[in-house]
N, C-alpha and C positions, 0 to 999 in steps of 0.2 A: 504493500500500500504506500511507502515511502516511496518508493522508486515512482508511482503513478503520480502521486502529487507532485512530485521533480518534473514530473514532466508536462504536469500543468503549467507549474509555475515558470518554467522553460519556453511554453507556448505564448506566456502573456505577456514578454517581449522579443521572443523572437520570432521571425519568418519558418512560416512550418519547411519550408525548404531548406533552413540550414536547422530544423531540431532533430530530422530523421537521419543519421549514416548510413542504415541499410536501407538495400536494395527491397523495392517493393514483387513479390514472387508472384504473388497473385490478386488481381486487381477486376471490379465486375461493377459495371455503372447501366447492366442491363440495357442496353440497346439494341439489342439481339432479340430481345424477348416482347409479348403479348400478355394479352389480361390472362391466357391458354396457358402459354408455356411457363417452364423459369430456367434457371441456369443448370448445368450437366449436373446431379447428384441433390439440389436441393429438394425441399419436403416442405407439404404444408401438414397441421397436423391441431385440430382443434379439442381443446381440454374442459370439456363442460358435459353435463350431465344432458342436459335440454340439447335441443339444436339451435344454430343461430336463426336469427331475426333474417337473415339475409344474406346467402356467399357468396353475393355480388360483390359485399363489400368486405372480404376477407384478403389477405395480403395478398397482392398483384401488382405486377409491373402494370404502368398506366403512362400514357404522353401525357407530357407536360397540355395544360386547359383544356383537358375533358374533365367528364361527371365523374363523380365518386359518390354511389349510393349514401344516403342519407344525409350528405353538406349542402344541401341547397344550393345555392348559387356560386361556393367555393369549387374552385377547379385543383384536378393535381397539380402535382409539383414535382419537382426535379432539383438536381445539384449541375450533376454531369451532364449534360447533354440533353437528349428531348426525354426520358424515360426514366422512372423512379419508383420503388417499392412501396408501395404505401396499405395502409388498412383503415378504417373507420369506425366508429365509435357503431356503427349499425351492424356490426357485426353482433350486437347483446343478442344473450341467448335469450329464451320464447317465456321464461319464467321469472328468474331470479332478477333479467335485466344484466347480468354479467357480462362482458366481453373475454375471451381467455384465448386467445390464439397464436400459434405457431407459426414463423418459418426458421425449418430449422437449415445452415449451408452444407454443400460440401463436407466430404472429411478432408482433414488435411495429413498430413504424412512426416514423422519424426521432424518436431516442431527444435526451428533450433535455438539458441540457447539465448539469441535477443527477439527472439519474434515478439511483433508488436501487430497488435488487433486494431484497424482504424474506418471509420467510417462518418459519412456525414447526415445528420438527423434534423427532423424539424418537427415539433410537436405543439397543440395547442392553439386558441387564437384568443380574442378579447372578450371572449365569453367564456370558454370553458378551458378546462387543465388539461392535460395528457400525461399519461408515463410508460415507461416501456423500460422490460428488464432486458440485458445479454446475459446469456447463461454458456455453459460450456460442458460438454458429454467427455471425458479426458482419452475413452477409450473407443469414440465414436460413435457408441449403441443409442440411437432413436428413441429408446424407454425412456417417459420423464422423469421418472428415480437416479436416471443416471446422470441428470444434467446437475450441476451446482452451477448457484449466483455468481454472476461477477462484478456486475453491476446496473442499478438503476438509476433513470433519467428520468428527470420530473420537468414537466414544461408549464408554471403559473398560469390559473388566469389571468388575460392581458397580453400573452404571448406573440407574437406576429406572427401570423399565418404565411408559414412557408419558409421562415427564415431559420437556415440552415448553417448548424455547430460541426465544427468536427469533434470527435468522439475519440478518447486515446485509452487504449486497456495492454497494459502490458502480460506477455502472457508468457515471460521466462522460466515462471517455476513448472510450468507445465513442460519443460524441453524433454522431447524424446518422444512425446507425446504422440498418438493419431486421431485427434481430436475434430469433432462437428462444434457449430457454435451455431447458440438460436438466439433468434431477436421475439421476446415473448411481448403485446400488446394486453394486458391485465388490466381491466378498467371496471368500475361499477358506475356503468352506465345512465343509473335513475339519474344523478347533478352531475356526471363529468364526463369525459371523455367529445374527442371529436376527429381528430384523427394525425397519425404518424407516418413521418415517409423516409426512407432509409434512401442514401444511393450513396456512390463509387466506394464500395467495401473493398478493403484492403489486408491483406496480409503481410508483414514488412518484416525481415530477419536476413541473416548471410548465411544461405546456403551455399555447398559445394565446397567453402574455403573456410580454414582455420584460421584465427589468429595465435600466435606464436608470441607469450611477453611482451610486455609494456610499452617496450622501448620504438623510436621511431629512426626508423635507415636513412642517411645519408646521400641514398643515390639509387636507380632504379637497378633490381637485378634478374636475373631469372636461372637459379641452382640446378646444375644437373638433378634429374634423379638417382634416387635408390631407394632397392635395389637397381641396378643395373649392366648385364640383362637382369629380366625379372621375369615370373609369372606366379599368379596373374596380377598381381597389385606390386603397385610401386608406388611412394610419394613424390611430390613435386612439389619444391617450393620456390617461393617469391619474396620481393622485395618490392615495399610501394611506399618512395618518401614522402609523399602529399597526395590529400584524398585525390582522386580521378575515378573515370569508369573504367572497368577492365574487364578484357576478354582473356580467357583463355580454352585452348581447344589443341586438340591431337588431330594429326591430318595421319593419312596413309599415305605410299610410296606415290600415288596418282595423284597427290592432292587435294581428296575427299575429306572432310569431317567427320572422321568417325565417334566423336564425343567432345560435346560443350563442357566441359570440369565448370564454369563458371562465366558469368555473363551480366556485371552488373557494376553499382558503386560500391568503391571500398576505402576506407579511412587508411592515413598514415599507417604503415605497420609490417612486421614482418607474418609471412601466412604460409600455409602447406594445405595439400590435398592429396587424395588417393585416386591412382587411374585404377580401376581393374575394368583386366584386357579379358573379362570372361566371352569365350563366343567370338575371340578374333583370330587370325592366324598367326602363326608362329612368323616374325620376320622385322624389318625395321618401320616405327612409326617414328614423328615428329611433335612436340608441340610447341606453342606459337604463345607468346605472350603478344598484347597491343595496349596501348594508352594512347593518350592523347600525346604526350613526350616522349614513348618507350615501346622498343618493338625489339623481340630476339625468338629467337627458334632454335631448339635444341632437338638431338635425335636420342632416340634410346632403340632397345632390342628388346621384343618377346621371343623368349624361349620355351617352346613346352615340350 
């Protein structure tokens, strides 16, 4: 919880561009998608005894100024682009008046050790509140028993209709993790609720590459591997004296790409990774460092 308020207070003077170092892996501002569809692996999944009022207005991607069941004359909304997640308060089930609805995302896969959970929300307007929890399944399963809190967002009444926060949940202690993460919509409907809209959800962490001690290099480099020959895993390490974007990638004799190791931004630092060469032939490959100031190619041997 310290480390999230660091990075509140991190955001409320600086440019979210210079708060993040890592690379964003995976990023979904649904423009791809209909009121029909949603993204590869998501779920909807509603928690209530009753049925709703109406699953017109259950969570769906929606273009920016059309209808959204029950807002009257209020239209969706968006962050990213023309397209945003949103749900409304007429989702209340047929009895109690409750709203309680699901989408839960994707799983994601050995979460690494800075991954950061980001997304941007907008809840509420001059009449009524809003709140919506994130939750987090650690081992991926669907069952709501398996999901714990992480946190909740409350939006006053008073709130501007449509004006959109970003949202920062750090999610380190979970590393190693294969985790789902849901955005729950929980309203008692009789005084509040009116409706929430989620877009460009982000997942942010350095995959592929290690950091290696504190310390920062002097000069760009790019270390033989070892083992070398090897089979089937070798490390490969580097040298990177000031942040930039960095590729790196193993070519064949022909000059094919046979594997991205890494593909993104990376802070001052020394790093390593592991190639395995499972599934390739036995003989000489390359790989290829680039920067924006730094480019080398080194060969290694697989032996099997």
């Amino acid at each position: 919880m310290k480390k999230l308020i660091l990075l509140f207070l991190l955001a409320a003077f600086l440019p979210l561009s210079n708060l993040f170092s890592q690379p964003a892996y995976y990023t979904e501002s649904f423009e791809a998608y209909d009121t029909l569809t949603f993204p590869a692996g998501w779920m909807l999944k509603y928690h209530r005894p009753y049925g709703p009022n109406d699953w017109a207005a259950d969570w769906k991607v929606r273009d920016t100024g059309t209808a959204v069941p029950g807002l009257a004359s209020a239209l969706a909304k968006a962050y990213d682009g023309k397209k945003g997640l949103g749900v409304s308060w007429w989702m209340l089930d047929t009895v109690e008046s409750i709203a309680d609805t699901w989408i839960i995302t994707k799983q994601f896969t050995n979460l690494p050790s800075d991954a950061i959970f980001t997304f941007w929300a907008s809840g509420g307007s001059t009449s009524y509140s809003d709140s919506m929890q994130v939750l987090i399944s650690p081992n991926g399963d669907t069952a709501y028993s398996s999901f714990e809190l992480l946190e909740s967002y409350n939006w006053p009444t008073g709130s501007t209709y449509g004006n959109f926060t970003q949202k920062i949940i750090d999610l380190s202690v979970y590393v190693g993790t294969n985790p789902r993460l849901a955005f729950r919509y929980y309203m008692d409907c009789t005084t509040m609720g009116f409706a929430v809209y989620v877009d460009k959800v982000q997942m942010l962490g350095t995959i592929g590459i290690n950091p290696i001690g504190s310390n920062v290099p002097k000069e760009f480099a790019l270390h033989q591997n070892y083992p070398n020959p090897f089979n089937p895993t070798t490390k490969i390490k580097f040298d990177i004296p000031r942040n930039t974007d960095v590729t790196l990638e193993v070519y064949n004799t022909l000059g094919q790409v046979v594997k991205t190791l890494y593909k993104g931004y990376a802070t001052a630092g020394y790093y390593e990774t592991d190639f395995t060469a499972s599934g390739l032939p036995s003989g000489a490959y390359f790989y290829r460092i680039v920067t924006k100031d730094f480019t080398d190619v080194k060969k290694m041997m697989l032996i099997k």
